[in-house]
ROGUDO-843511 format. One line per 3 residues: number of its first residue (from 1); for each residue y, x, z of N, C-alpha, C. Coordinates in steps of 0.2 Angstrom, whole numbers, plus 2048, in hexadecimal, padded with zeros to 3 digits. Last residue first. Layout:
<atoms>
NUM	Y:X:Z:Y:X:Z:Y:X:Z | ...
</atoms>
This chain:
<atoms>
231	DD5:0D0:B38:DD8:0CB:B36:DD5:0C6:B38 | DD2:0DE:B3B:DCD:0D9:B34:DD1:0D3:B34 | DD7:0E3:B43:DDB:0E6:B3F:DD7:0E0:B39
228	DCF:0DD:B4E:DD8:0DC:B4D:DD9:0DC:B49 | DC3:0E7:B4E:DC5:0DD:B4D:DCB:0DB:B4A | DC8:0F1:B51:DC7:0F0:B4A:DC7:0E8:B49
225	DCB:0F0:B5D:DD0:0F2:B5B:DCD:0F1:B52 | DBE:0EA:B64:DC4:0E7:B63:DCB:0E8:B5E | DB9:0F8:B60:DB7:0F0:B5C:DBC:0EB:B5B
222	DC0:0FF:B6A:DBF:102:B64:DBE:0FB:B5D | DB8:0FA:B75:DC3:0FB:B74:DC1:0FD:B6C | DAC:0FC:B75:DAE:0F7:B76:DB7:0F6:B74
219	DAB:10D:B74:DAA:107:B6F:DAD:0FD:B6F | DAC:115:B81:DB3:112:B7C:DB1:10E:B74 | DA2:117:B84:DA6:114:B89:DAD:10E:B84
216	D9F:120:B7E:D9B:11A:B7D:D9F:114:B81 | DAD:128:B75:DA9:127:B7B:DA5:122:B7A | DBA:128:B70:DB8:12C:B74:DAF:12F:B75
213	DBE:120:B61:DBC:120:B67:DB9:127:B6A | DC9:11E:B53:DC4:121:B57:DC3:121:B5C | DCD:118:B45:DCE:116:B4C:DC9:118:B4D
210	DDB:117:B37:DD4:11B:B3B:DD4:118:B41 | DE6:116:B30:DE0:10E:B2F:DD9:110:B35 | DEF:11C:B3B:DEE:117:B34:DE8:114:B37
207	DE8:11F:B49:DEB:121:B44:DEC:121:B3D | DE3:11C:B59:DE2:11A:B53:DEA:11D:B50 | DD7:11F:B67:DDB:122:B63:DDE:11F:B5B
204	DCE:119:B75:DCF:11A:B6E:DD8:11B:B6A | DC5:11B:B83:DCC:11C:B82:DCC:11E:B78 | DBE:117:B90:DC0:114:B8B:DC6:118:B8A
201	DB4:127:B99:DBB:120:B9C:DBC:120:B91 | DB1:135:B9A:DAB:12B:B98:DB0:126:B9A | DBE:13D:B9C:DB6:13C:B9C:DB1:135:B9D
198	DCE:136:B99:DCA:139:B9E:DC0:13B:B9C | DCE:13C:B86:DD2:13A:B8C:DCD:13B:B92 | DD8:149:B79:DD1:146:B81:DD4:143:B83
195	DD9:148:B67:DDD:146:B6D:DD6:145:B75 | DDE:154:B5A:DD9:14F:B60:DDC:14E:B68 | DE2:153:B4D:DE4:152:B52:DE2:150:B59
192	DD9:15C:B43:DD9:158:B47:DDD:159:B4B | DD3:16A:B3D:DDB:167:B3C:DDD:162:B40 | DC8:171:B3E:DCB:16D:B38:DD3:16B:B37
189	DC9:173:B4D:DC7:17A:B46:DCB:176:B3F | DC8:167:B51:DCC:169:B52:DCD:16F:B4C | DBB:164:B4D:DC0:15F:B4C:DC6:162:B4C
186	DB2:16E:B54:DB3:16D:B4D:DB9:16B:B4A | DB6:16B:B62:DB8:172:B5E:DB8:171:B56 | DB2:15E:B64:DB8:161:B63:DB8:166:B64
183	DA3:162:B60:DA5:15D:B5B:DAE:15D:B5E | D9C:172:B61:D9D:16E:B64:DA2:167:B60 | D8C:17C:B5E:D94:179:B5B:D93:173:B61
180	D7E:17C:B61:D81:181:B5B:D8A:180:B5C | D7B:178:B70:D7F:176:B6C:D7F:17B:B67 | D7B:17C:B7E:D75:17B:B7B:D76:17B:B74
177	D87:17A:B86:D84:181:B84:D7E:184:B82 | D87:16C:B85:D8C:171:B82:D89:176:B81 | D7F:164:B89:D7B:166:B86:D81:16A:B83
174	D80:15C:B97:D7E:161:B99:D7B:165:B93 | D8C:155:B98:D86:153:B96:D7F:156:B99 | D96:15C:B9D:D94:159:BA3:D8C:156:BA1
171	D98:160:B90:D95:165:B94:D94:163:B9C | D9C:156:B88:D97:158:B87:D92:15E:B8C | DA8:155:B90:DA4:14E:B90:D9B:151:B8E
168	DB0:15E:B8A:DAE:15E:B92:DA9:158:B95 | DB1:15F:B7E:DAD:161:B81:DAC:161:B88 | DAE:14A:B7A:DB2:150:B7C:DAD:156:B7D
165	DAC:141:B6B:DA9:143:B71:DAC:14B:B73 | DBD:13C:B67:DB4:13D:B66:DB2:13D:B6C | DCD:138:B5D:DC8:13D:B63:DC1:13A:B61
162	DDC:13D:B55:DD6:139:B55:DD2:13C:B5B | DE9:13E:B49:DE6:13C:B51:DE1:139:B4F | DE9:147:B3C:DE5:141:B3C:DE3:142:B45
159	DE5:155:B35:DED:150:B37:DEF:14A:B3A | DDA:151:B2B:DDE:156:B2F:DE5:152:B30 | DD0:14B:B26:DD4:147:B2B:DD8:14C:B2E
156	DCC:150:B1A:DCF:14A:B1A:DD1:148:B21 | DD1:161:B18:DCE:15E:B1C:DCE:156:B1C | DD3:166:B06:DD5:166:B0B:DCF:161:B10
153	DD5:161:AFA:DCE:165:AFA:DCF:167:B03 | DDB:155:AF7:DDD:15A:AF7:DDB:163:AF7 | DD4:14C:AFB:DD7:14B:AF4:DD8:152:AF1
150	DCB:151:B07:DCD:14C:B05:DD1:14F:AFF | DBA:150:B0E:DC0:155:B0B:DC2:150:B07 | DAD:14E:B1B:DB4:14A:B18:DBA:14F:B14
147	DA6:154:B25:DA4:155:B1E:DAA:150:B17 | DAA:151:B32:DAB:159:B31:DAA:15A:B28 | DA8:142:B36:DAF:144:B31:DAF:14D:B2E
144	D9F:143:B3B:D9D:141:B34:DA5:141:B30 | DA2:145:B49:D9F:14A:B45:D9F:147:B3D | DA6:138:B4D:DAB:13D:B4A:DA7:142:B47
141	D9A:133:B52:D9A:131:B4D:DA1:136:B47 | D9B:135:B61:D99:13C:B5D:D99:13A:B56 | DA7:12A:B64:DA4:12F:B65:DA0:136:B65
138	DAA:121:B56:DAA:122:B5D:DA4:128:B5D | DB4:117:B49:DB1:11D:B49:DAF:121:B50 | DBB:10F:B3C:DB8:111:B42:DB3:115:B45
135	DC7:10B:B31:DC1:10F:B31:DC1:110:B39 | DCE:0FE:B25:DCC:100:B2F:DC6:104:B2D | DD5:103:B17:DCD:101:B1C:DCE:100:B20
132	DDB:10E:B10:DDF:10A:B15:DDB:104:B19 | DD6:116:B07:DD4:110:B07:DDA:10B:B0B | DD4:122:B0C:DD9:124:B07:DDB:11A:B07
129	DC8:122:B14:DD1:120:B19:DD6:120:B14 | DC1:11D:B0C:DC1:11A:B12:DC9:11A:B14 | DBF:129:B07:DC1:124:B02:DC5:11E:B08
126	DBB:132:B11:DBF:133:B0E:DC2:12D:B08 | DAC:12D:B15:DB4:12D:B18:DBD:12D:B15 | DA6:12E:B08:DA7:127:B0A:DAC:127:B0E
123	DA5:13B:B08:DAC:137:B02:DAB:131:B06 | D9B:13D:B14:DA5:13F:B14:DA9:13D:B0D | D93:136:B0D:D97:134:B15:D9D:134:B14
120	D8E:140:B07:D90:138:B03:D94:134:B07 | D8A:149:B0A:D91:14A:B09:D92:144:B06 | D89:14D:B1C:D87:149:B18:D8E:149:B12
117	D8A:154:B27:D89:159:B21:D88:156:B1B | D8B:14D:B31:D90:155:B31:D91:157:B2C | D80:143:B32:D88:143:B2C:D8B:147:B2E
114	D76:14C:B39:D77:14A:B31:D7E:149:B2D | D7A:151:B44:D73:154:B43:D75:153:B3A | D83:14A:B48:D85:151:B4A:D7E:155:B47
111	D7D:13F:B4B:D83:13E:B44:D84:147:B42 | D75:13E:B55:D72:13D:B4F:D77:140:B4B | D7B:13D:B63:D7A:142:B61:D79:145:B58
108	D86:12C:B61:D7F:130:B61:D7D:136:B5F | D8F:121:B57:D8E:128:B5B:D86:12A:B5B | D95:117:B4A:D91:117:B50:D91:120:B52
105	DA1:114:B3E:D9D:118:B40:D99:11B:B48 | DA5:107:B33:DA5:109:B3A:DA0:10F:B39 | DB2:102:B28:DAB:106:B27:DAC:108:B2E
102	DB8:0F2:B20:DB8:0F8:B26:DB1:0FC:B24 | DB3:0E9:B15:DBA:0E9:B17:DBC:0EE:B1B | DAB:0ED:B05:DAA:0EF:B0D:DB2:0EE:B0E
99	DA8:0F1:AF8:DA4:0EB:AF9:DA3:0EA:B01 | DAD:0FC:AF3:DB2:0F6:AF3:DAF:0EE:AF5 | DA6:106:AFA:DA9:105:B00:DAD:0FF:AFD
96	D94:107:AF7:D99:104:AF2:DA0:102:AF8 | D88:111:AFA:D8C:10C:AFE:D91:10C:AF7 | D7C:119:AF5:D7D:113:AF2:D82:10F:AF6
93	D7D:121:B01:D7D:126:AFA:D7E:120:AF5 | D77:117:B0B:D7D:11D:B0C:D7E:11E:B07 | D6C:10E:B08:D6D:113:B06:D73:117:B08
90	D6B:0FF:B16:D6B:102:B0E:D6C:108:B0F | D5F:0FA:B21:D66:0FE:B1F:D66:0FF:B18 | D57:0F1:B2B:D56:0F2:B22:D5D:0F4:B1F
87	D58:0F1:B35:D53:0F3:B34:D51:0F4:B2F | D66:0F0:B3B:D64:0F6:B3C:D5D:0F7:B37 | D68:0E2:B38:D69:0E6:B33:D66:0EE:B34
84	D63:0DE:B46:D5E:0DC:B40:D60:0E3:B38 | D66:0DC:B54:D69:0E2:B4E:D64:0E5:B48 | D5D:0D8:B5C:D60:0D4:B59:D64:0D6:B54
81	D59:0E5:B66:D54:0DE:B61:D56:0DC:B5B | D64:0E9:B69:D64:0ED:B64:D5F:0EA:B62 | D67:0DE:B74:D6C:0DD:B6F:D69:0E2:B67
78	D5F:0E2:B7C:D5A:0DD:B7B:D5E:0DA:B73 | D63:0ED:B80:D5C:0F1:B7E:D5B:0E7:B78 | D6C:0E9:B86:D6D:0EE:B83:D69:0ED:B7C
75	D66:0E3:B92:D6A:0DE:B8E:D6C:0E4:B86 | D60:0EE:B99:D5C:0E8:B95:D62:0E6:B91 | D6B:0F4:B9E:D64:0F7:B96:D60:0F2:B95
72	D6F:0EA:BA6:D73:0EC:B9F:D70:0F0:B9A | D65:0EA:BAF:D68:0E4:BAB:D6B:0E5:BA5 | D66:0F7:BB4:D60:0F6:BB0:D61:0F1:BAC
69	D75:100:BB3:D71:0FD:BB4:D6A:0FB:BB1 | D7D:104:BA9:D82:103:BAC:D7C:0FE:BB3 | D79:10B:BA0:D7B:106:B9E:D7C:0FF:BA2
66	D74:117:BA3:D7A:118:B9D:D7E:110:B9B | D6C:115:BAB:D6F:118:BAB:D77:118:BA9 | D62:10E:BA3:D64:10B:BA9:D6C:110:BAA
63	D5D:113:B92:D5D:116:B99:D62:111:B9D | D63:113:B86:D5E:10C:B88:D5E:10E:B8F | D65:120:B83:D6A:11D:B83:D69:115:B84
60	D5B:129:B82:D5E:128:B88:D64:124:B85 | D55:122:B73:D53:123:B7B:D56:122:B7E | D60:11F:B67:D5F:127:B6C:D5C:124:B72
57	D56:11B:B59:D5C:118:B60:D5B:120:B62 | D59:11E:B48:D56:11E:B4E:D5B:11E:B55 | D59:113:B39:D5C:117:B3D:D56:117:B46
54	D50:115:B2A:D50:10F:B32:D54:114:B35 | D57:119:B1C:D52:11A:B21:D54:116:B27 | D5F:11C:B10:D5E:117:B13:D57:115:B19
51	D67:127:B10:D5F:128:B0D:D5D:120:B0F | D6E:126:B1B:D6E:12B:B18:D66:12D:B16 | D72:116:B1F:D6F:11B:B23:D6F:120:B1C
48	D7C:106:B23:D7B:10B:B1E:D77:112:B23 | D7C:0F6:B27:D79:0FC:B2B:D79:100:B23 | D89:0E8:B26:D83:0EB:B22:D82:0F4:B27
45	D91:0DA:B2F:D8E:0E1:B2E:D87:0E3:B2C | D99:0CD:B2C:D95:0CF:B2D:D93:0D6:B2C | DA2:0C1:B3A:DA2:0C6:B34:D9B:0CB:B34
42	DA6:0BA:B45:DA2:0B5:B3E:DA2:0BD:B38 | DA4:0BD:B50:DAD:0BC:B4F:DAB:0BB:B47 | D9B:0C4:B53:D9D:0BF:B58:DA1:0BC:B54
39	D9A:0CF:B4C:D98:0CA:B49:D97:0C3:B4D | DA2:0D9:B53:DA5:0D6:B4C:DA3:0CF:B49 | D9C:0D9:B5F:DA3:0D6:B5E:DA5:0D4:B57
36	D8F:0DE:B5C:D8F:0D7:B5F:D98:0D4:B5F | D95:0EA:B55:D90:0E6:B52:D8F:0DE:B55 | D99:0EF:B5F:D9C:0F0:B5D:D9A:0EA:B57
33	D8F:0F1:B69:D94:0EF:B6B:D9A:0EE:B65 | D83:0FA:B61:D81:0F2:B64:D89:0EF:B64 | D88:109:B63:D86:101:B5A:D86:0FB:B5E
30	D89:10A:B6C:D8F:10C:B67:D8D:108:B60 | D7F:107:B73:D85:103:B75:D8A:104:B70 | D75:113:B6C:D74:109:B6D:D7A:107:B6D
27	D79:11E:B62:D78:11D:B69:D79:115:B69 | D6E:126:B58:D71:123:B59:D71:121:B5F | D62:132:B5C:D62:12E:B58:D6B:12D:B58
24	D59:141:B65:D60:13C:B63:D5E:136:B60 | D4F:14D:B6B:D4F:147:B66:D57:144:B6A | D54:15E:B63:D56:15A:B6B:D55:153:B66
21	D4A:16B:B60:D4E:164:B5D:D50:160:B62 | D50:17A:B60:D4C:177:B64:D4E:170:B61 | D58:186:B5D:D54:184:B58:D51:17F:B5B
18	D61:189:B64:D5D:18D:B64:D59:18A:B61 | D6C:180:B62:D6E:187:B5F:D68:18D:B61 | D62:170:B5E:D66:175:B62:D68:17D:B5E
15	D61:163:B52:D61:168:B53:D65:16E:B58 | D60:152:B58:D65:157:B57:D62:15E:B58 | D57:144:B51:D59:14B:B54:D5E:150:B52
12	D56:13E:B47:D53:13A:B4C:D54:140:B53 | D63:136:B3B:D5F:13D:B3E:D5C:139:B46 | D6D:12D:B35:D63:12D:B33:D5F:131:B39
9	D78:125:B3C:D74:12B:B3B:D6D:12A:B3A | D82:118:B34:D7E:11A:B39:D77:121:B36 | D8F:10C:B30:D8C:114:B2D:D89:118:B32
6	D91:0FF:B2C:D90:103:B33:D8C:109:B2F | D9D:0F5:B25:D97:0FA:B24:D97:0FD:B29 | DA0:0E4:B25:DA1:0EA:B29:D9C:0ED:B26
3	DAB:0D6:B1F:DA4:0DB:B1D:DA4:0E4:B21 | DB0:0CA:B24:DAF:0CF:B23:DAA:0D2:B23 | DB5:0B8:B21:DB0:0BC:B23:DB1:0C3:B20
</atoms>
């Protein structure tokens, strides 16, 4: 059995470029999906939050909508029940990564609020990849690579194929022009290799030990590809 860290956003809002706070959290299907395959398959996951605080869902991310129906926010809604870990996280700033076989990173507007700038994060990334770990990582969760400098004083994942949440995804969203930054511009500013694929279609990227997802879409591809890699 494995031991999974899921490293999840504390923040309960994204601050806009006019100073407005957009509520956020984390996004359900980018934890729940990834959570229910690991510990299908007998392994266990620990929830890490910055300051060790209860993580916050993103509302619209329980929505019908997003979940393919109202059967599937319930089944959703009934999986983040039983994500028991969610509700007693350890400390971010106290994670020990030699007491972890992988380290995951969920999405949700939240990451773009806190791990941007978290700097206990970004050495945890940085150890992470330096590690050879399966490191996983979807969506808007790439934001928590923007605080990662690696040995060298340089970007730790510069060089590094990888993707996120696009901006053509973010501006169908309808909060690109609302935004301070966008998460591939940053990605890209730093040195990443960033790779788009269609908009909300599955599609993850892997690069040594990294594996990153597009999309909420693309969590489900992403789990399997870290399942594989746990042996």
């Amino acid at each position: 059995m494995a031991k999974i860290l899921f490293v999840v956003t504390g923040a309960d809002h994204w601050t806009l470029a006019d100073g407005t706070k957009h509520p956020t959290g984390f996004w359900a299907e980018e934890a729940v999906t990834p959570y229910e395959t690991l510990t299908a398959a007998g392994h266990e996951v620990v929830v890490a939050t910055p300051g060790g605080v209860i993580p916050t869902v993103d509302r619209g991310s329980l929505a019908p909508e997003f979940n393919g129906g109202r059967e599937g926010a319930d089944r959703v809604a009934a999986a983040l029940d039983g994500f028991e870990e969610l509700r007693r996280p350890v400390a971010l700033e106290d994670v020990d990564l030699d007491a972890y076989d992988a380290v995951f990173y969920p999405g949700g507007h939240g990451p773009m609020e806190d791990l941007a700038v978290n700097e206990a994060s970004g050495r945890l990334l940085a150890d992470t990849l330096a590690s050879g770990k399966p490191l996983g990582v979807v969506c808007h969760g790439p934001a928590a690579l923007l605080a990662a400098t690696g040995p060298d004083g340089g970007h730790a994942f510069a060089g590094y194929r990888l993707t996120g949440f696009t901006n053509t995804e973010e501006t169908q969203a309808g909060l690109a022009e609302k935004a301070k930054w966008l998460l591939q511009d940053r990605l890209v500013e730093l040195g990443a290799d960033f790779q788009e694929g269609e908009p909300w279609a599955p599609f993850i990227i892997t690069d040594r030990n990294l594996i990153t997802g597009q999309n909420p879409a693309s969590s489900a591809p992403l789990a399997a590809e870290l399942l594989s890699r746990l042996g």
